[in-house]
N, C-alpha and C positions, 0 to 999 in steps of 0.2 A: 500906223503903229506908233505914231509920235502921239504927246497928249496935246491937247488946245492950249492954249498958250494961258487962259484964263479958269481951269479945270484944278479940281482940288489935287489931282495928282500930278499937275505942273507946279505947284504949291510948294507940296513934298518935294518935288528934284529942288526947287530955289533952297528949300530950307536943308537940304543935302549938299547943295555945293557952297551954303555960305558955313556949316561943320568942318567941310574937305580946305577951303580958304582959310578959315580958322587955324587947322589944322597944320597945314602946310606953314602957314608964319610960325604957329609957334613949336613943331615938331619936323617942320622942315621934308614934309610929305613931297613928292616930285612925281610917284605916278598910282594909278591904283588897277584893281585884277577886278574884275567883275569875272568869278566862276561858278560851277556847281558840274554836281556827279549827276544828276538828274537832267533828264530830256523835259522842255517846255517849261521853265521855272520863270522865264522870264527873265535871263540871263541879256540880252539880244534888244529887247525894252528898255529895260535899267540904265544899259550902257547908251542907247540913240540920246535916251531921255537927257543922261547928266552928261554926256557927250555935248546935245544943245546949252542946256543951259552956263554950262563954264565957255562956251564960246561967245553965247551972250554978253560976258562981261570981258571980252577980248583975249581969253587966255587962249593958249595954243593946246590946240588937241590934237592924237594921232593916237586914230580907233586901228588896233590892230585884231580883226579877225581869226583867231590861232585855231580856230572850231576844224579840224584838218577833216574832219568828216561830214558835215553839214553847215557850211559855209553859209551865213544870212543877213550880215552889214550890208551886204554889198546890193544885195537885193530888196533892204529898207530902204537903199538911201540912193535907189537907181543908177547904182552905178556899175559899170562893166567890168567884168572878173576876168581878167585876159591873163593873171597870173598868180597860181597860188602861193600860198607862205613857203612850204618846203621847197617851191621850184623855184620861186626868187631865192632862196637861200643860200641853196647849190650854184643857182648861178652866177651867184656872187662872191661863192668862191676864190 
């Protein structure tokens, strides 16, 4: 689900996170929303894709999954769902 690292649409994330960089210095941007009303838009891609590439340049990321009904970071990025968003929430209470 990730692009090639040399693919025209790894291209497009570089040239999206160096707007988001831009951005951030001179509007002082700190986090962003990747959403949509629509199922399969590509919500899930977007976010792995500019997820990679601003780690690329060593900035700190934390992909938070909020999807409360169809949960799928976890499962791009083979990792184990042992706790969802509202249950860690409550439990943190």
């Amino acid at each position: 689900m990730t692009c090639h690292p040399h693919s025209v649409n790894s291209e497009r994330f570089r040239a999206l996170r160096t707007n988001l960089l831009f951005a951030q210095r001179t509007q002082g941007i700190q986090s962003v929303l990747i959403t949509s009303s629509v199922l399969s838009e590509g919500k899930s891609f977007v976010t792995v894709n500019l997820a990679t590439v601003l780690a690329q340049t060593n900035k700190k990321v934390l992909l938070v999954d909020a999807d409360l009904r169809k949960t799928t970071l976890h499962t791009i990025l083979n990792l184990e769902n042992e706790e969802g968003l509202t249950s860690y929430y409550y439990n943190k209470r």
